[in-house]
C-alpha atoms as one frame of an Amber mdcrd trajectory, in Angstrom:
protein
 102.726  92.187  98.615 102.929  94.832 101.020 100.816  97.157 102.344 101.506
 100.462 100.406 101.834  98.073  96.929  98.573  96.923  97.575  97.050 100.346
  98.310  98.481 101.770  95.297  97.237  98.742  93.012  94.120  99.297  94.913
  93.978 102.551  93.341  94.969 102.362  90.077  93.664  99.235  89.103  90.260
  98.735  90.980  89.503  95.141  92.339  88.583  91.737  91.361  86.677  89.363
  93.936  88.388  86.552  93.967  84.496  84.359  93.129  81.161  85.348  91.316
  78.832  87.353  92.969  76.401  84.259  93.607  75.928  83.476  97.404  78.034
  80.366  98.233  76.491  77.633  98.797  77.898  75.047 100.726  77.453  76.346
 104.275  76.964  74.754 107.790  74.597  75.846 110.264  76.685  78.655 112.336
  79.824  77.331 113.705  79.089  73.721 112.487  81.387  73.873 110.042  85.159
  73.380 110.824  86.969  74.646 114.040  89.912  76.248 114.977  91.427  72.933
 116.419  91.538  71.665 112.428  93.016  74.900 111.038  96.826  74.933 110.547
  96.114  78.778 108.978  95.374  80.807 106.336  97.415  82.764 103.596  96.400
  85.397 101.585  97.153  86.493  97.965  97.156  89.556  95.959  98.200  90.205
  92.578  97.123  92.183  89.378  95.459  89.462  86.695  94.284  91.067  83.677
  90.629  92.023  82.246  88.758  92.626  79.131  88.925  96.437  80.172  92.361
  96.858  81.822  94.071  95.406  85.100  92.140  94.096  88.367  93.667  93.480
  91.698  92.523  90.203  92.866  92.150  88.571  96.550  92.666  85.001  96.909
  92.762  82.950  99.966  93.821  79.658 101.176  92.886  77.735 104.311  95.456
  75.023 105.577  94.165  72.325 107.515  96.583  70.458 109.858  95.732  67.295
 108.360  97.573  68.443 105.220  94.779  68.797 103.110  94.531  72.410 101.116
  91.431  74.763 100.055  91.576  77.514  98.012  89.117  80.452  97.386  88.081
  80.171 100.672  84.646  82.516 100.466  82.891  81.591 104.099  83.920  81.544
 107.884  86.187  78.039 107.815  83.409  78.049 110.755  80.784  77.590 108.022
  81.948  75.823 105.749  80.460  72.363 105.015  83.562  70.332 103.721  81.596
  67.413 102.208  79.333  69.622 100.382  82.485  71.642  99.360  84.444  68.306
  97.969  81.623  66.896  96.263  80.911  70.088  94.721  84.093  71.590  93.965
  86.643  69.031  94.118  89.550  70.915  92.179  89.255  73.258  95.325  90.992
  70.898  97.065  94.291  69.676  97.347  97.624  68.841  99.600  99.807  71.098
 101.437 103.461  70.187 103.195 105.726  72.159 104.996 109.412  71.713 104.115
 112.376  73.915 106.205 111.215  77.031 106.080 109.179  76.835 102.801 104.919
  75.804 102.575 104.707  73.367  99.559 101.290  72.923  97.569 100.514  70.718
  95.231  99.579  71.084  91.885  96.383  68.683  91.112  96.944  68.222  87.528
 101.134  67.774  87.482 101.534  66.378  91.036 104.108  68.947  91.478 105.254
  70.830  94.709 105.466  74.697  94.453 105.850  77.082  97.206 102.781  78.932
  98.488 102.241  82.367  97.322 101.208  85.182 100.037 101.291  85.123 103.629
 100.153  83.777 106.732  97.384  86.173 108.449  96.017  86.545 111.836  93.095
  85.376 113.286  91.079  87.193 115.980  91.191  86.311 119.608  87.977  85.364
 121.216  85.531  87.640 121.624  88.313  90.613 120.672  87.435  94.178 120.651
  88.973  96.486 118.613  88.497 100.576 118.014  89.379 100.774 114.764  87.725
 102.411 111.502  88.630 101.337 108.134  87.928 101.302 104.637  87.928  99.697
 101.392  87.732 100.814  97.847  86.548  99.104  94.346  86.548 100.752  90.815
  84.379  98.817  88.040  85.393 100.181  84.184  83.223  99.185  81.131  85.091
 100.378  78.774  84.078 102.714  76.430  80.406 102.230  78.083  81.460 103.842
  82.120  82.008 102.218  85.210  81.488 102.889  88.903  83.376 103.136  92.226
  82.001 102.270  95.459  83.575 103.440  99.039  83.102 101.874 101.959  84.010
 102.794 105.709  83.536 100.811 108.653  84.073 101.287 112.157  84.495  98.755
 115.027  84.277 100.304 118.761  85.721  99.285 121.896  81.910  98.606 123.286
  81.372  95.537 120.597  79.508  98.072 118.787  79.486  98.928 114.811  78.818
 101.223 112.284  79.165 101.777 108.782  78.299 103.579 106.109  78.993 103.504
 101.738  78.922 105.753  98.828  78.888 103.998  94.944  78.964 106.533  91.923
  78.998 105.733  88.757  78.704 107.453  84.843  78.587 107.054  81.406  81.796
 106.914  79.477  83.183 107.365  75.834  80.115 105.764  73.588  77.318 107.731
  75.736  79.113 110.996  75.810  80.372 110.758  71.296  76.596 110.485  71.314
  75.671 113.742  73.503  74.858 112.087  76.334  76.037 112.495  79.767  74.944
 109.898  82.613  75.423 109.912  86.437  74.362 108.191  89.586  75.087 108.590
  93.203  74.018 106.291  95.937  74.544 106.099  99.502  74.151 104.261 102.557
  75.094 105.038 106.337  73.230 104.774 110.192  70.787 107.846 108.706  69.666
 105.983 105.883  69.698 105.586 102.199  69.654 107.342  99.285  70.390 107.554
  95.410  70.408 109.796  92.747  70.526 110.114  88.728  71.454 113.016  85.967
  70.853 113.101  82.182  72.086 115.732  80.034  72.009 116.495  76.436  71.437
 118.592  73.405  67.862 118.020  74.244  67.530 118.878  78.172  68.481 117.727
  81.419  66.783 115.510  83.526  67.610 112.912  86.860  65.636 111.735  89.728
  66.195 109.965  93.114  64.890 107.880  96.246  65.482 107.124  99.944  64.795
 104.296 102.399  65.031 103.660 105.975  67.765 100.984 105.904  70.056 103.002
 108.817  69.127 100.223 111.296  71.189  97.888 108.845  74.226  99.879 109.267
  74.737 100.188 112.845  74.689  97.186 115.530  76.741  94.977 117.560  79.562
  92.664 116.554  81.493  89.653 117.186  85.216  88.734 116.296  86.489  84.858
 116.669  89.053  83.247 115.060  88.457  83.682 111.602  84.755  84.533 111.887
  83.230  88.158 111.984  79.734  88.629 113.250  77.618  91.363 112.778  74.023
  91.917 114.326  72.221  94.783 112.748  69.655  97.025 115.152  67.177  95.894
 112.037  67.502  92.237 113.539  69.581  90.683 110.546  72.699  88.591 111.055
  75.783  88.692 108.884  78.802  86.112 109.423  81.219  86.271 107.112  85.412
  85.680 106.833  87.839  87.802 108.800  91.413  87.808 109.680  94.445  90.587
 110.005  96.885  90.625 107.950  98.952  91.275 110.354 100.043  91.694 114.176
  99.557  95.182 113.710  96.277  94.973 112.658  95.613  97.924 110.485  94.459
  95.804 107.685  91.164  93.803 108.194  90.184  90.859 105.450  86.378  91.547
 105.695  83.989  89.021 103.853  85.949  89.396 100.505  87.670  92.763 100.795
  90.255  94.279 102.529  89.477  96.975 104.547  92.516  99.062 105.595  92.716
 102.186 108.359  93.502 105.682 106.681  96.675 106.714 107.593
C-alpha cells in the first residue's frame, strides 16, 4: 500500500494496533535479544479489517530471520526480543519463510502451504543515525452510538540526537448521550510545557466541566538513539523508552515508531 492510500485510510478509517494494549512480555535485557547478524529483514503490512463499529486500518509486521524461520506481530526491538520465551509462549507466531525468484514464500502453519508475503521490505536505521525530521501520526477510536476519541501525535527528531514531542487526544459523546440531552467533551494534552486535560457537560439542566495539569514536560523532550531496528529515547525526567523502528522507505519520510506510523506533513 502506498503512501497516500495509507494516509487516506488513515483518515477515514482510524487505526487498529496490530496487538492488545497489554505490555509484551517476552523481552530480553536491552540488546540481548536477537542481532542484526540473524535478521534477513522485516516487511510491513497494512490493510483495512473490519470492526464492530466500522473499518480499522491495521499494522502488521513480520521479522525474517536468515535461518528461514518467520515471526509475525513483531511488537518489540528484534533487539529485545527473547525468542525462547516467544516460542514457548506463542508458538503459532512462528513459522517458515523461503525465497523463490523474485517472490518471499511463507508458510501457512495449519495447511503447510506456500503463499507469497504480503507488504514490503522496510529500512532499518544506520548506527547511531541522525535525522531532522518531524512527523506525525493519527488514531480515531468510534463507539458507536456511545462517541469515540482521536488522539494526535507529533514528534520531532533533531540533527543534535535530541527529541521532542508533544500530543493532543479529544474525545465526546455521541448519538445515545446527545437523544438523551446530553452533550460530553474532553480535551487532553501533552508537550515539553506540560500536561493538561479538560471536560464539558451540557444539558437541559446546566453546564458544567473541570480540568487538571501536571509537570510531565521533562517526559517529552530528551535525547535519542536510532540502530538498526531499535529506537531509543531518554527522557530529561530520567526514563528510558526502546521500542521498534524502521523506514519504510529510502526516502525516509515515513517512520514505523513502536506500533504506529508516524509520517512527515507534506
Amino acid at each position: 500500500m502506498n503512501r497516500s492510500v495509507w494516509l487516506a485510510a488513515l483518515l477515514l478509517c482510524g487505526t487498529a494496533a496490530a496487538q492488545g494494549d497489554d505490555v509484551f512480555k517476552w523481552v530480553t535485557k536491552p540488546g540481548k535479544g536477537i542481532q542484526m547478524a540473524q535478521i534477513d529483514s522485516i516487511y510491513y503490512d497494512g490493510y483495512l479489517m473490519p470492526t464492530p463499529t466500522g473499518t480499522a486500518f491495521r499494522e502488521d509486521t513480520l521479522l525474517l530471520l536468515r535461518d528461514g524461520t518467520v515471526y509475525s506481530g513483531l511488537q518489540v526491538s528484534p533487539a529485545d526480543l527473547d525468542v525462547a520465551a516467544s516460542r514457548k509462549n506463542e508458538p503459532d507466531e512462528w513459522g517458515k519463510w523461503k525465497k523463490q525468484g523474485q517472490k518471499v514464500l511463507v508458510q501457512d502453519p495449519d495447511t503447510g502451504k506456500w503463499d507469497e508475503i504480503s507488504g514490503f521490505k522496510v529500512v532499518p536505521a544506520t548506527p547511531n543515525e541522525r535525522v531532522g525530521i518531524t512527523v506525525e501520526a493519527a488514531n480515531a477510536v468510534s463507539f458507536g452510538s456511545f462517541g469515540g476519541f482521536s488522539t494526535f501525535d507529533t514528534l520531532t527528531f533533531n540533527k543534535d540526537g535530541t527529541f521532542e514531542r508533544s500530543g493532543v487526544t479529544i474525545g465526546g459523546g455521541g448519538t445515545a448521550q446527545a437523544a438523551g440531552g446530553v452533550s460530553v467533551g474532553s480535551t487532553s494534552t501533552s508537550g515539553k510545557d506540560g500536561c493538561s486535560s479538560a471536560t464539558s457537560t451540557s444539558s437541559s439542566a446546566g453546564a458544567g466541566g473541570g480540568g487538571s495539569t501536571s509537570n510531565c514536560g521533562k517526559d517529552n523532550q530528551g535525547k535519542y538513539t536510532l540502530n538498526g531496528y531499535t529506537a531509543e529515547f531518554r527522557s530529561a525526567s530520567g526514563k528510558t523508552q526502546r521500542v521498534l523502528f524502521f523506514f519504510w522507505d529510502k526516502k525516509k519520510k515515513d517512520l514505523f515508531i513502536g506500533d504506529t506510523t508516524f509520517s512527515k506533513e507534506e
